[in-house]
C-alpha positions in Angstrom: 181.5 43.7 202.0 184.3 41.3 204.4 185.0 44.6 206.0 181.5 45.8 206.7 180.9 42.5 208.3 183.6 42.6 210.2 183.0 45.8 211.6 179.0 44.8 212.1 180.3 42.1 214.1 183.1 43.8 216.2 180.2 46.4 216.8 177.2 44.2 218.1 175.9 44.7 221.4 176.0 41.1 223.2 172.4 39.6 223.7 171.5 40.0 227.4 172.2 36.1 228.6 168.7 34.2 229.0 167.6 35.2 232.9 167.9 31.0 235.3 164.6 30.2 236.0 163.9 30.6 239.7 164.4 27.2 241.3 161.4 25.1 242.9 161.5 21.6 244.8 162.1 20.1 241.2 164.8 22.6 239.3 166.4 22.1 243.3 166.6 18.2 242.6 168.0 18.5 239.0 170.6 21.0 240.0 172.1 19.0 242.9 171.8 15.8 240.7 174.2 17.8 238.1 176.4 19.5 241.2 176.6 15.9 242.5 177.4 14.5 239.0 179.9 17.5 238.8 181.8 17.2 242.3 184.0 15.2 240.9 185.2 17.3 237.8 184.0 14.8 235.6 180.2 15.0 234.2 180.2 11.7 232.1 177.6 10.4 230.0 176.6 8.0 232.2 176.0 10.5 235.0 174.1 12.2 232.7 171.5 9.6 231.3 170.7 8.6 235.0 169.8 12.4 235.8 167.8 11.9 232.8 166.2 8.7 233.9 165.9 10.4 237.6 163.7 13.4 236.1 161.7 11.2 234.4 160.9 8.9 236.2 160.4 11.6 239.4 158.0 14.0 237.1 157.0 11.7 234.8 158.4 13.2 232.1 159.2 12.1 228.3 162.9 11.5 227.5 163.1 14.9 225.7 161.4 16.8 228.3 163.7 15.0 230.9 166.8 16.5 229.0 165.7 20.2 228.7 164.8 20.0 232.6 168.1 18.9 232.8 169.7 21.3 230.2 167.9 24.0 232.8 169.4 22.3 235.9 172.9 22.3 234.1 172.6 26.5 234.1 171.3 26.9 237.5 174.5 24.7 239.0 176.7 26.6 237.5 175.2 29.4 239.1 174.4 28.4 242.4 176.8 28.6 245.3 174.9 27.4 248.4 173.7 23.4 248.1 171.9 23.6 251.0 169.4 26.4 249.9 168.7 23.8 247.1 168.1 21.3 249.4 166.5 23.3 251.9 163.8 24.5 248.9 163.2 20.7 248.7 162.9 20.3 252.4 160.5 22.7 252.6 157.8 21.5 250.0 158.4 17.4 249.8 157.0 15.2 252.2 160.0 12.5 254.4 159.2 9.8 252.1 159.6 11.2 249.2 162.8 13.2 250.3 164.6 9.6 251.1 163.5 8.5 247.1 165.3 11.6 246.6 168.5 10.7 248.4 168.3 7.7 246.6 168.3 9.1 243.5 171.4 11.2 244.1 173.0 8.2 245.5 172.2 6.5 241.9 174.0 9.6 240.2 177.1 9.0 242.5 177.2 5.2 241.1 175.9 5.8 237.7 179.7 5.5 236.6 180.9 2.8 238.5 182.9 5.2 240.9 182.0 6.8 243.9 184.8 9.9 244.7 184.4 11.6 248.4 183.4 14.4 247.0 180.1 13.7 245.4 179.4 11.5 248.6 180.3 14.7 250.5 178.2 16.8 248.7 175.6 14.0 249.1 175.8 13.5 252.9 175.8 17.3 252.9 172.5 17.2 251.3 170.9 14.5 253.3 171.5 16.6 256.6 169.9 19.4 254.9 166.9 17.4 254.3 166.5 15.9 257.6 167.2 12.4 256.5 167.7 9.7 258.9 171.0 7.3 259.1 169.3 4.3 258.4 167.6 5.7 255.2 170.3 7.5 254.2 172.2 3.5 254.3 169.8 2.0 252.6 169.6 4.4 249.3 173.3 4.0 249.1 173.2 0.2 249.5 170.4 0.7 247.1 172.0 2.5 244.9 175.0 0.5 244.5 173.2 -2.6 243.1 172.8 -2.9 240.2 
């Protein structure tokens, strides 16, 4: 019986992985908030629940719905390679305004854990050029952001 399951298991076919859902203006925002959250090599808890709050709050989305957009975000930037395609796919279909709210909620990621590392404010003035967002605005969601 051991040995039959053994050999059952040693002799399974693996499960095609689940195929990344292709990414739109709002996957794009969820995956740079987790590449941002990420540049650091670090993804803390506290980077986390603000991507959570982010999605929410963006798409009006319940707590639990927040987390499995994010869960779907998480796959996708491990996947992607080019952050500016993301950012370019929300270029593309968000209006100026609401591309600065988005800067400043990847801003709010960056200070969600009380540290901000060059390389998720690289990653994030990388971003903002990609989105066409102006100095000034680009300021003032990081001076926003860092209040608390």
């Amino acid at each position: 019986m051991m040995l039959e399951r053994l050999r059952e298991f040693f002799t399974q076919k693996p499960t095609a992985p689940e195929p990344l859902p292709e990414p739109d203006a709002r996957l794009a925002l969820g995956t740079l908030l987790v590449r941002v959250a990420l540049a650091d090599g670090a993804y803390l808890f506290e980077e986390v629940e603000q991507i959570d709050r982010v999605l929410a709050r963006a798409y009006d989305l319940k707590p639990l719905e927040a987390a499995q957009m994010r869960a779907s975000c998480e796959k996708l930037a491990l996947h992607i390679e080019d952050d500016t395609d993301m950012a370019r796919r929300i270029r593309e279909a968000v209006q100026y305004d609401h591309r600065r709210d988005k800067v400043a909620a990847l801003w709010s990621v960056v200070m969600a854990d009380g540290v901000s590392d060059e390389r998720e404010e690289a990653l994030v003035e990388l971003i903002e050029t990609t989105l066409g967002i102006e100095r000034a605005d680009s300021e003032a969601a990081r001076a926003a952001a860092a209040i608390p």
